[in-house]
VMD Tcl script that builds the backbone (N, CA, C; Angstrom):
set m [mol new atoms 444]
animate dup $m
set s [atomselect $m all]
$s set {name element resname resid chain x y z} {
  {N N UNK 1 A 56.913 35.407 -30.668}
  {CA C UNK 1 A 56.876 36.297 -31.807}
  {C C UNK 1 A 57.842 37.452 -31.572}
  {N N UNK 2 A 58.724 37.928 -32.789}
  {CA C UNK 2 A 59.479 38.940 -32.186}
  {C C UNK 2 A 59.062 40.120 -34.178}
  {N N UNK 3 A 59.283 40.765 -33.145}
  {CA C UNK 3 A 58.348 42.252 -34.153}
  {C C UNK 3 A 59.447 43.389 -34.362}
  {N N UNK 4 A 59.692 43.829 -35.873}
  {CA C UNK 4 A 60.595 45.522 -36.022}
  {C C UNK 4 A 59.713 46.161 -36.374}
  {N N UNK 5 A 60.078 47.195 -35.255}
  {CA C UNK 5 A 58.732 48.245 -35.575}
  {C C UNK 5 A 59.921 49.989 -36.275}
  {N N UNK 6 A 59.283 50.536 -36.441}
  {CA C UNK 6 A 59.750 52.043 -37.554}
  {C C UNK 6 A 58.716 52.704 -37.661}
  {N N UNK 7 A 59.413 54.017 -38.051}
  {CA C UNK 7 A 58.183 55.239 -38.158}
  {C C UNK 7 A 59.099 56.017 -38.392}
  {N N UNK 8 A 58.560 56.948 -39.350}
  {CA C UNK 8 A 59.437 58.493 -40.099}
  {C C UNK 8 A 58.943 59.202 -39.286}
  {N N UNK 9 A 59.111 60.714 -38.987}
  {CA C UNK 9 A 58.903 61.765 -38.360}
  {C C UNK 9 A 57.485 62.147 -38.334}
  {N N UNK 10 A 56.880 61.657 -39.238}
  {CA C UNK 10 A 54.935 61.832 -39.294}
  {C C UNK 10 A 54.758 60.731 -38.418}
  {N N UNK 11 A 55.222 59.429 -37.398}
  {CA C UNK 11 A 54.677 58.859 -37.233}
  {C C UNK 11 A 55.106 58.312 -35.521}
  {N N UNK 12 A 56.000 58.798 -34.966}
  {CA C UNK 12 A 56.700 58.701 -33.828}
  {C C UNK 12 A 55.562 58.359 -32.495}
  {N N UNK 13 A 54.570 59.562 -32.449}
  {CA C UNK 13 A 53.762 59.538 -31.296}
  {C C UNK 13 A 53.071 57.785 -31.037}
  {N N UNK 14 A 52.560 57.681 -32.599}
  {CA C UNK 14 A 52.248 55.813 -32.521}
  {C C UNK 14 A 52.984 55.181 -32.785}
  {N N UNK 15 A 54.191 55.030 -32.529}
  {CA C UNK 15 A 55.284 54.299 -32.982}
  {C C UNK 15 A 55.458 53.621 -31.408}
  {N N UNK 16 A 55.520 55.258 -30.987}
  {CA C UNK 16 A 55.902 54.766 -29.337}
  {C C UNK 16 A 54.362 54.260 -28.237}
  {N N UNK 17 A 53.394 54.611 -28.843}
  {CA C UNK 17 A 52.363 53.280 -28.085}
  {C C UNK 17 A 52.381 51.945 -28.979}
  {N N UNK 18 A 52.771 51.538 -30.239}
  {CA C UNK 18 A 53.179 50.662 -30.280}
  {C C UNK 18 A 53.861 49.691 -29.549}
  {N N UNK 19 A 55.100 50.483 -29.443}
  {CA C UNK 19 A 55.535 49.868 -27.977}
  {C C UNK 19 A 55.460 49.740 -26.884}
  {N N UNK 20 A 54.798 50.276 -26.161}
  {CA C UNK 20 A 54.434 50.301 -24.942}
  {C C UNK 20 A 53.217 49.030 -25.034}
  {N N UNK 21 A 52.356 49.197 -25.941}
  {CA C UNK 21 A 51.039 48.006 -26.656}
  {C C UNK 21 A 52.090 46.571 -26.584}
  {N N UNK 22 A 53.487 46.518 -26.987}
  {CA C UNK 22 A 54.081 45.322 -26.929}
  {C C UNK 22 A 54.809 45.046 -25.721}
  {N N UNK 23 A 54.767 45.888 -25.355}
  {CA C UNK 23 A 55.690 45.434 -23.721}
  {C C UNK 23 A 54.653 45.028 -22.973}
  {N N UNK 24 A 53.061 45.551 -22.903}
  {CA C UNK 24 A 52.309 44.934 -22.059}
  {C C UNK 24 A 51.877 43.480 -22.757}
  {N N UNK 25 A 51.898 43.530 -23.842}
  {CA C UNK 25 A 51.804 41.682 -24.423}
  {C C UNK 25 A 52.999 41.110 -24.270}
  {N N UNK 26 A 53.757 41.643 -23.900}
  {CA C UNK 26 A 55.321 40.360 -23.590}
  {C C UNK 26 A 55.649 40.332 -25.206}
  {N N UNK 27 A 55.627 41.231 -26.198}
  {CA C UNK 27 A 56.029 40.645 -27.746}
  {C C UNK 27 A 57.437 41.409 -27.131}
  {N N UNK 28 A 58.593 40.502 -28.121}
  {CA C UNK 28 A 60.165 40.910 -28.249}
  {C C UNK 28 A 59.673 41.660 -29.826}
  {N N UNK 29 A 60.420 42.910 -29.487}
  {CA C UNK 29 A 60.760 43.980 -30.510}
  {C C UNK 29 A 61.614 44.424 -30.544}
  {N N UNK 30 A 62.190 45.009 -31.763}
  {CA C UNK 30 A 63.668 45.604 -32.312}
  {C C UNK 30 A 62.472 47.113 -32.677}
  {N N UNK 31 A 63.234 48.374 -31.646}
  {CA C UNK 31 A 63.011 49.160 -32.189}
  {C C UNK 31 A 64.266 50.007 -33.438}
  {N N UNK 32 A 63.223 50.591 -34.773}
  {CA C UNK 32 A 64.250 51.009 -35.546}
  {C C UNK 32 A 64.381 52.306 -36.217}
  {N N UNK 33 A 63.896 53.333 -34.909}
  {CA C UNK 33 A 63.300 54.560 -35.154}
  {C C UNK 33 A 62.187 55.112 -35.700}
  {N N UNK 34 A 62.290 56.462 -35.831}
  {CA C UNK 34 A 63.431 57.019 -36.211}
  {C C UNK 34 A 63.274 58.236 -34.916}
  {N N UNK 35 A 63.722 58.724 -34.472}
  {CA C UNK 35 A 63.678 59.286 -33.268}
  {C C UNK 35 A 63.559 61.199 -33.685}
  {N N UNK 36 A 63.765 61.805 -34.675}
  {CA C UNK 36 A 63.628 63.070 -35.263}
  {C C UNK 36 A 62.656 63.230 -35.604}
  {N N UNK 37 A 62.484 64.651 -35.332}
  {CA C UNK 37 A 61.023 65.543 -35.692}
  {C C UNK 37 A 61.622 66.017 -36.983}
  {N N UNK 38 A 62.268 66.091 -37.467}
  {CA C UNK 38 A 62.624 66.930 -39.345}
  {C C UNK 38 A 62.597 65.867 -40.020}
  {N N UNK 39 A 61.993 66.164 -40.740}
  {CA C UNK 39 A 61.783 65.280 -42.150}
  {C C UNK 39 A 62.850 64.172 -42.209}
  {N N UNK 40 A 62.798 63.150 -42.152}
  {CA C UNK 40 A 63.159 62.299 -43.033}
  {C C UNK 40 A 62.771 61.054 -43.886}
  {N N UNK 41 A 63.278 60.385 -44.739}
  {CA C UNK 41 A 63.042 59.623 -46.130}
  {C C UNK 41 A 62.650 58.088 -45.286}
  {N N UNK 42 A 61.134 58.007 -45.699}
  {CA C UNK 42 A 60.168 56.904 -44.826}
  {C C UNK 42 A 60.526 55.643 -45.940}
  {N N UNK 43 A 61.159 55.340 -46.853}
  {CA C UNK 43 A 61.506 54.240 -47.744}
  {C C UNK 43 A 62.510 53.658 -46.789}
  {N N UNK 44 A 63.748 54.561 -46.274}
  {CA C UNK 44 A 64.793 53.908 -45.680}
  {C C UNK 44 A 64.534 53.249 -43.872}
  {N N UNK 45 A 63.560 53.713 -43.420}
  {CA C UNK 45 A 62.618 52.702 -42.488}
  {C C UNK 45 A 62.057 51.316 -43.037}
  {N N UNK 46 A 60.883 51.710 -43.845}
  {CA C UNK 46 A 60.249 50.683 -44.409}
  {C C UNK 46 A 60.680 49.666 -44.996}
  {N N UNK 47 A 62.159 49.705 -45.671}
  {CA C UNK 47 A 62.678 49.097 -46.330}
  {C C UNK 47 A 63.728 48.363 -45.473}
  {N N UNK 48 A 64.211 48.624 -44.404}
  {CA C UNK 48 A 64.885 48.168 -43.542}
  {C C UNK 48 A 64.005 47.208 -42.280}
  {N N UNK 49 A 62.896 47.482 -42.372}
  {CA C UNK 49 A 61.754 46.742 -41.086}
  {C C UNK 49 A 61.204 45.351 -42.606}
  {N N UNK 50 A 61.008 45.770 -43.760}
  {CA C UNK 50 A 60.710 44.731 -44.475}
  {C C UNK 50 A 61.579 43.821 -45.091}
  {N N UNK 51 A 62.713 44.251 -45.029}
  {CA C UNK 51 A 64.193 43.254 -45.421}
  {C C UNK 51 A 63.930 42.489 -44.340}
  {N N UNK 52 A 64.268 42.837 -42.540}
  {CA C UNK 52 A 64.132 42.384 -41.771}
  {C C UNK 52 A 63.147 41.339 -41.971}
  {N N UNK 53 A 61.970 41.419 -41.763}
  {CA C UNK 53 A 61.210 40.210 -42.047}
  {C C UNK 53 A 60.934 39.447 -43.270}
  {N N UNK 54 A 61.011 39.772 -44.638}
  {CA C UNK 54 A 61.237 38.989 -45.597}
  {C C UNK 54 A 63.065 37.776 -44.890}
  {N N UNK 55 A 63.977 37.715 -44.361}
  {CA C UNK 55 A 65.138 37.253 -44.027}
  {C C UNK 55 A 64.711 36.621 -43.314}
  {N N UNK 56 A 63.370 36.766 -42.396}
  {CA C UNK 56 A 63.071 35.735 -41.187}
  {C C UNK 56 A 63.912 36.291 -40.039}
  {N N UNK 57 A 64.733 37.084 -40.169}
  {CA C UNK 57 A 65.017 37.912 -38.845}
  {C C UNK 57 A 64.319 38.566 -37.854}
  {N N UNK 58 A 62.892 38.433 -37.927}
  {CA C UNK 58 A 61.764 38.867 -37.333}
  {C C UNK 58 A 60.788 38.137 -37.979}
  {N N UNK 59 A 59.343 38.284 -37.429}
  {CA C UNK 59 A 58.334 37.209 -37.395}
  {C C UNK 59 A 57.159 38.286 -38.417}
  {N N UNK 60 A 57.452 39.823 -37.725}
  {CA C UNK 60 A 56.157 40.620 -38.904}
  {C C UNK 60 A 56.822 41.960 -38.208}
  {N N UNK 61 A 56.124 43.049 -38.880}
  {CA C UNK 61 A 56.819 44.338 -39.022}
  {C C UNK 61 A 55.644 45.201 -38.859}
  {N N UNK 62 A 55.777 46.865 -37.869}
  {CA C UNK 62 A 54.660 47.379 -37.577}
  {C C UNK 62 A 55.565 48.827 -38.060}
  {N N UNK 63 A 54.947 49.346 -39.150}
  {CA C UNK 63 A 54.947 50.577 -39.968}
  {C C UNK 63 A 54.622 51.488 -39.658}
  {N N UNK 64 A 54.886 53.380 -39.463}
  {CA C UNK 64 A 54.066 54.488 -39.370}
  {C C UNK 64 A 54.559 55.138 -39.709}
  {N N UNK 65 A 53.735 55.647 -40.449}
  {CA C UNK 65 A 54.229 57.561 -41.049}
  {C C UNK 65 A 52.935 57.649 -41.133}
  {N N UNK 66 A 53.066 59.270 -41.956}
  {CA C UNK 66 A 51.834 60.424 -41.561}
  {C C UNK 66 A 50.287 59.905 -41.830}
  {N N UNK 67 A 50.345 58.557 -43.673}
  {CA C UNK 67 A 49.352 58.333 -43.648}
  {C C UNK 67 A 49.440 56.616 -43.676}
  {N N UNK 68 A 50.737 56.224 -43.706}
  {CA C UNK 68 A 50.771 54.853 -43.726}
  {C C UNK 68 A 50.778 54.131 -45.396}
  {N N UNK 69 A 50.808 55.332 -46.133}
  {CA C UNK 69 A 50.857 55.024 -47.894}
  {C C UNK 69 A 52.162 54.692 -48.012}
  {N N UNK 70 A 52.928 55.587 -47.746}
  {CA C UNK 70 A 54.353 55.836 -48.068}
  {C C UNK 70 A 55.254 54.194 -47.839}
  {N N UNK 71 A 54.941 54.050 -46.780}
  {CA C UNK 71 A 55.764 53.326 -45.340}
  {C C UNK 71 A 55.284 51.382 -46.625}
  {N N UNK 72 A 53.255 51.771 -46.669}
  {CA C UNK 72 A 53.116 50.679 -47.421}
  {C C UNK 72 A 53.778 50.104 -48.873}
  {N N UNK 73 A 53.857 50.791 -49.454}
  {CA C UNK 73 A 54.481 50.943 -51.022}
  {C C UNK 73 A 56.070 50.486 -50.756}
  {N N UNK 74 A 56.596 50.829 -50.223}
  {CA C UNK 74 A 58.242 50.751 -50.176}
  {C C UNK 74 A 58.048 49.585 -49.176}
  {N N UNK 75 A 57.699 49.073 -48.574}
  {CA C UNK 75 A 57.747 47.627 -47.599}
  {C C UNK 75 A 57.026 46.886 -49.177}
  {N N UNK 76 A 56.296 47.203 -49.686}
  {CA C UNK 76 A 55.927 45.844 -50.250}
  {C C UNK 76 A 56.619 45.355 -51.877}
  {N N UNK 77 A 57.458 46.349 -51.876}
  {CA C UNK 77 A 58.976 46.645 -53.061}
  {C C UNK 77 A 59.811 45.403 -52.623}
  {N N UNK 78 A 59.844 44.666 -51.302}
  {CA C UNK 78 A 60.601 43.357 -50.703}
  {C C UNK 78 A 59.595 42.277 -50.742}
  {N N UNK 79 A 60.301 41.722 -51.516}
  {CA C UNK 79 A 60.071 39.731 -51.957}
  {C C UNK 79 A 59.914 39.208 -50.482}
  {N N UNK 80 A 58.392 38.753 -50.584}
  {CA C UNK 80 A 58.274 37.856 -49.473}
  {C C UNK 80 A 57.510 39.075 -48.416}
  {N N UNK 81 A 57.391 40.103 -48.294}
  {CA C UNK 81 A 56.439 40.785 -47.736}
  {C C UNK 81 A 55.289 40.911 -48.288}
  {N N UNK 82 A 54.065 41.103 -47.217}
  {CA C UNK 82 A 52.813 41.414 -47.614}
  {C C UNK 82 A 52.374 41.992 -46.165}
  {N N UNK 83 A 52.447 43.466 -46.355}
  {CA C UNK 83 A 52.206 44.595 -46.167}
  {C C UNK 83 A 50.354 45.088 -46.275}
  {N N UNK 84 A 50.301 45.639 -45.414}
  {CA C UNK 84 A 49.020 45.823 -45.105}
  {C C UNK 84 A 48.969 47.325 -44.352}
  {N N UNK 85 A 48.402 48.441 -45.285}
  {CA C UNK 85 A 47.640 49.482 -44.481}
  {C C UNK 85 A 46.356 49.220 -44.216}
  {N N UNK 86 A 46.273 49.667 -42.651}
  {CA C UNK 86 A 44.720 49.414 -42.058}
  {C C UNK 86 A 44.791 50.393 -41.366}
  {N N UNK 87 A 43.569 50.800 -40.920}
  {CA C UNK 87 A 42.867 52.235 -40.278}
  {C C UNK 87 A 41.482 51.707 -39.627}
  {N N UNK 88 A 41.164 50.188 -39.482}
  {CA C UNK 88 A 39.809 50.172 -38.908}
  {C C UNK 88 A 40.446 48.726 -38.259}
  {N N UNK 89 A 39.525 47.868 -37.189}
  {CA C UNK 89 A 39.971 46.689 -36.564}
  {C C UNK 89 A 39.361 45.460 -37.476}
  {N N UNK 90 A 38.484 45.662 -38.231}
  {CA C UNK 90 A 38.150 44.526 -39.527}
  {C C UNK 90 A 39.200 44.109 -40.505}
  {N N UNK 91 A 39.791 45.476 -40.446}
  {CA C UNK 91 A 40.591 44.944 -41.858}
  {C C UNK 91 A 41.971 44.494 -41.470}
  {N N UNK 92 A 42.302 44.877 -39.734}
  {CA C UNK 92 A 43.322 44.206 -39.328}
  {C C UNK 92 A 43.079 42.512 -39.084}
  {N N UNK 93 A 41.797 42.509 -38.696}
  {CA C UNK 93 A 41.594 40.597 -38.498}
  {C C UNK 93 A 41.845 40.074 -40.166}
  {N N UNK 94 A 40.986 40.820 -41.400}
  {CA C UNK 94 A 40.650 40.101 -42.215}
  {C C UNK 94 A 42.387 40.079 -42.846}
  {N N UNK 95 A 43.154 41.045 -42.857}
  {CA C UNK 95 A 44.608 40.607 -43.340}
  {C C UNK 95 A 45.288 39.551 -42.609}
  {N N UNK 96 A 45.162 39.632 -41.336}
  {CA C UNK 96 A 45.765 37.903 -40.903}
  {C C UNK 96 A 45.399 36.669 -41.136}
  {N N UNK 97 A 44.058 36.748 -40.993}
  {CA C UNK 97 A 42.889 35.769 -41.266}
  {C C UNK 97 A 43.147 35.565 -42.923}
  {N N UNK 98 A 42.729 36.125 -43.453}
  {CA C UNK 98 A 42.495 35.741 -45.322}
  {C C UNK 98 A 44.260 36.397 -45.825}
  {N N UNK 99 A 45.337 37.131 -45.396}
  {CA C UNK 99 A 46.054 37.740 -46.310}
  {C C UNK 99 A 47.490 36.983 -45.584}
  {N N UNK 100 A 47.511 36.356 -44.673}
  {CA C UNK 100 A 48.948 36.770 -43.638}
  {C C UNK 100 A 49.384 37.461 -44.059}
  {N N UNK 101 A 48.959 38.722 -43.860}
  {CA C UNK 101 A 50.223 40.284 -44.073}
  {C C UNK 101 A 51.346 39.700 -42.590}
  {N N UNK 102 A 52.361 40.113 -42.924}
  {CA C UNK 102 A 53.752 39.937 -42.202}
  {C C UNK 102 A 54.233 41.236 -41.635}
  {N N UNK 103 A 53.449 42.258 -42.126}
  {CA C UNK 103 A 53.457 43.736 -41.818}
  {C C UNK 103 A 52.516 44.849 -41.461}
  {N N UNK 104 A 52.630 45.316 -40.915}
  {CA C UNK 104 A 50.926 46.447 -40.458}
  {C C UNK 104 A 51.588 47.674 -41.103}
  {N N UNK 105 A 50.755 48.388 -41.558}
  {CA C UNK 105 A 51.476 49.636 -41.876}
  {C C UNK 105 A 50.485 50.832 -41.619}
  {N N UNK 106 A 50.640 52.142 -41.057}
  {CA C UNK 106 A 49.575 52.461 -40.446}
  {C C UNK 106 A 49.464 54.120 -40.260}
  {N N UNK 107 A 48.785 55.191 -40.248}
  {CA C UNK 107 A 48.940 56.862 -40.249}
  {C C UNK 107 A 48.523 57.277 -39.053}
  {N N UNK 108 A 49.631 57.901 -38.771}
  {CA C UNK 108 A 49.124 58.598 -37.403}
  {C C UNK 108 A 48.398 60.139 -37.649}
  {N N UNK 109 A 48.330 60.499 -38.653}
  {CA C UNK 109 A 47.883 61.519 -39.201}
  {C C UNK 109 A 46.149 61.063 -39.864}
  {N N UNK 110 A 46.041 59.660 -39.691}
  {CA C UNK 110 A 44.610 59.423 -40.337}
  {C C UNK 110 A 43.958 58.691 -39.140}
  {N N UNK 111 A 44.467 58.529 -38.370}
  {CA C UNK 111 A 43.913 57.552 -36.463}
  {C C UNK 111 A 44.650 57.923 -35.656}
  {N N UNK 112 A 44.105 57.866 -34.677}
  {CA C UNK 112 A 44.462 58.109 -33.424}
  {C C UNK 112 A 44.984 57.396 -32.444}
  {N N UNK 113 A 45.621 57.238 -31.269}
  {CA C UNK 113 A 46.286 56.718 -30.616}
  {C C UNK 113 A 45.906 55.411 -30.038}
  {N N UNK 114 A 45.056 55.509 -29.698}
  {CA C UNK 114 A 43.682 54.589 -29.344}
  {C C UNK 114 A 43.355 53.694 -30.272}
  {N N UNK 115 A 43.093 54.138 -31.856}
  {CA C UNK 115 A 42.524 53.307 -32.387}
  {C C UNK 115 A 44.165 52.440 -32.803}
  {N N UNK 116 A 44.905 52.846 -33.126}
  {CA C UNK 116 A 45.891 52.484 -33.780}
  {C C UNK 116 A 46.341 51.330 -32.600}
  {N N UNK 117 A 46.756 51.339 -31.313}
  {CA C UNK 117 A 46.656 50.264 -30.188}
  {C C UNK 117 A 45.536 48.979 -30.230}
  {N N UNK 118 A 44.410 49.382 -30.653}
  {CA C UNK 118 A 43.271 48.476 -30.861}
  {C C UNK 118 A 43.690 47.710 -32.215}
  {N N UNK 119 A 44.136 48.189 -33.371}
  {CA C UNK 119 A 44.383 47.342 -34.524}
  {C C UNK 119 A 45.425 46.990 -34.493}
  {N N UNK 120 A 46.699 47.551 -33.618}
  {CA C UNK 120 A 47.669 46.571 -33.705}
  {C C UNK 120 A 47.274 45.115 -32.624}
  {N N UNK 121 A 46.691 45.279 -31.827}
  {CA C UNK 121 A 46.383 44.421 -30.684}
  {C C UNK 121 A 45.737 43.261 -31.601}
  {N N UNK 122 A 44.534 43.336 -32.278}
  {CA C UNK 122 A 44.013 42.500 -33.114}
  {C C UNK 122 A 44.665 42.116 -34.112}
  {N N UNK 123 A 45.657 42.525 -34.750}
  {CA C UNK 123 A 46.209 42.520 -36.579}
  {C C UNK 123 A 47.785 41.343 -35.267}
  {N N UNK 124 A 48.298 41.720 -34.170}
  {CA C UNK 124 A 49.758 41.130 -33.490}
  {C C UNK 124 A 48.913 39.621 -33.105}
  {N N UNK 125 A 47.767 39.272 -32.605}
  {CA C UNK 125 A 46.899 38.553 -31.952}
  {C C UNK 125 A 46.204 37.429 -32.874}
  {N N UNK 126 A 46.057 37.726 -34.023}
  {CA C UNK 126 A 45.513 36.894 -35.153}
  {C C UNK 126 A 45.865 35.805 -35.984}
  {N N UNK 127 A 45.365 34.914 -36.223}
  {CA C UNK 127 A 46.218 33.652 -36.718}
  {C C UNK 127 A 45.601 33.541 -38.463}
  {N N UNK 128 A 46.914 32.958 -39.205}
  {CA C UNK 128 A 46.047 32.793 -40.300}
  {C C UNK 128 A 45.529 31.948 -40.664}
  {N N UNK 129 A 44.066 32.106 -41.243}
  {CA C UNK 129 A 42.729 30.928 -41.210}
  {C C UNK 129 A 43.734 29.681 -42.336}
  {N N UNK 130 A 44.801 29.905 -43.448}
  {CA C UNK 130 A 45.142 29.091 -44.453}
  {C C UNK 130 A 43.644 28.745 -44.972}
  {N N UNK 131 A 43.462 27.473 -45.388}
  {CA C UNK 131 A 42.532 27.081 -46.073}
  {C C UNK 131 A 42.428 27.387 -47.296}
  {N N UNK 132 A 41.648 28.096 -47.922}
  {CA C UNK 132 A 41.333 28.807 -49.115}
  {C C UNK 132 A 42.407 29.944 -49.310}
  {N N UNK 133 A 42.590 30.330 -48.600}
  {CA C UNK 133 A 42.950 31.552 -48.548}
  {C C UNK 133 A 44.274 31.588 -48.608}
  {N N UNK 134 A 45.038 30.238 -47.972}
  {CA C UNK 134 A 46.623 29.866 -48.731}
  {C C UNK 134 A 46.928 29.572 -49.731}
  {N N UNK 135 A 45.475 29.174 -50.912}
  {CA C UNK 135 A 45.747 29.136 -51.793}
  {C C UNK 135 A 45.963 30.303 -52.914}
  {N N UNK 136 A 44.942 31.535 -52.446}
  {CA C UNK 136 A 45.205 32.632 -52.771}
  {C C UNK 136 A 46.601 33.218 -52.627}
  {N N UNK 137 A 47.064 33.142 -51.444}
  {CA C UNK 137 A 48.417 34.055 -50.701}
  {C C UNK 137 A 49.511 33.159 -51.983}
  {N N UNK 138 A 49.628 31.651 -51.957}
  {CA C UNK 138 A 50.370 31.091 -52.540}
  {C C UNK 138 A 50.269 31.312 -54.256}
  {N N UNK 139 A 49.378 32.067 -55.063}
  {CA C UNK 139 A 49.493 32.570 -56.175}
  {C C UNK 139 A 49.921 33.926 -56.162}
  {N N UNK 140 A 50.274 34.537 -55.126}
  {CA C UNK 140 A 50.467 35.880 -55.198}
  {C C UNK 140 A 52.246 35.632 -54.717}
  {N N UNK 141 A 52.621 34.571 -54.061}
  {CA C UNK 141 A 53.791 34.348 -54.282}
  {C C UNK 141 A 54.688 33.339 -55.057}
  {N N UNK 142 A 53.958 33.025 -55.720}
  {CA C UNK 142 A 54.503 32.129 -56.839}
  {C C UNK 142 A 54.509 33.084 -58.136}
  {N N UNK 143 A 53.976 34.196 -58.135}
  {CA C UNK 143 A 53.877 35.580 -59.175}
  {C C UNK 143 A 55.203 35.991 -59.008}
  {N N UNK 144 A 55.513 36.779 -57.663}
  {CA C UNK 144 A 56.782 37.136 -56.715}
  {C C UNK 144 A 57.494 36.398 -57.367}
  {N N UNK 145 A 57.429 35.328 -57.056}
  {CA C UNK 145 A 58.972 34.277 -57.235}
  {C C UNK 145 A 58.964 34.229 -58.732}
  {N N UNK 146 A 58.437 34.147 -59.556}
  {CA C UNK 146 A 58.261 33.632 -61.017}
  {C C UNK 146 A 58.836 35.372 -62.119}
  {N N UNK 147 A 58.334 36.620 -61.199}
  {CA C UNK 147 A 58.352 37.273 -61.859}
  {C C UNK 147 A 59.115 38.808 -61.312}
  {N N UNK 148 A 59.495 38.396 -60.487}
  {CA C UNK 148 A 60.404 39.613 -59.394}
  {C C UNK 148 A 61.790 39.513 -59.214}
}
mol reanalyze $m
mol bondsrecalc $m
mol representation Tube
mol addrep $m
């Protein structure tokens, strides 16, 4: 599995146990900043980590800014992403499991360091159940394709 991870200036501190969370799992990652404490525009992250994996140039994409809204909305503006803010370890299983989100997206301003390591660990670790539930994912991209 190889992973682009990003984060705007609200989101750096978990950006970088992100990575450190992937170097001890052996995942290959493209880091893609952003390395500044002053403000800058969290679309031109998000939108660059979700091109990336909508292209298949990466396998799924791990998101942060302040609350993880921002980062979500503009990743899921790209055909072929499904983007997922989570803040608890349920809703990271149940998006792989029932959603294949291809993306985590996540606030370092709404969790903490700790927890945010625990849901990426579970949400990077998770397989998707398909079944029923590909049939769902597959009307939500046949919408995409039909109407985007």
């Amino acid at each position: 599995m190889k992973v682009a991870i990003a984060s705007d200036h609200g989101g750096i501190s978990i950006r970088k146990e992100m990575i450190s969370l992937m170097k001890e799992m052996k995942i290959d990652f493209i880091d893609l900043g952003c390395e500044c404490e002053t403000s800058v525009d969290y679309p031109d992250y998000a939108l660059t980590v979700a091109e990336k994996v909508a292209k298949g140039e990466v396998d799924r994409g791990i998101l942060i800014c302040g609350t993880g809204i921002g980062m979500s909305i503009a990743a899921n503006k790209v055909k072929g992403v499904r983007c997922a803010l989570v803040h608890d370890t349920f809703s990271a299983k149940a998006t792989r499991e029932h959603n294949d989100s291809n993306i985590l997206a996540m606030g370092e301003r709404v969790i903490g360091s700790g927890l945010a390591r625990e849901i990426a660990k579970i949400w990077l670790t998770t397989s998707f159940e398909g079944g029923r539930h590909a049939n769902r994912v597959k009307k939500v991209t046949d919408y995409e394709e039909a109407y985007i």
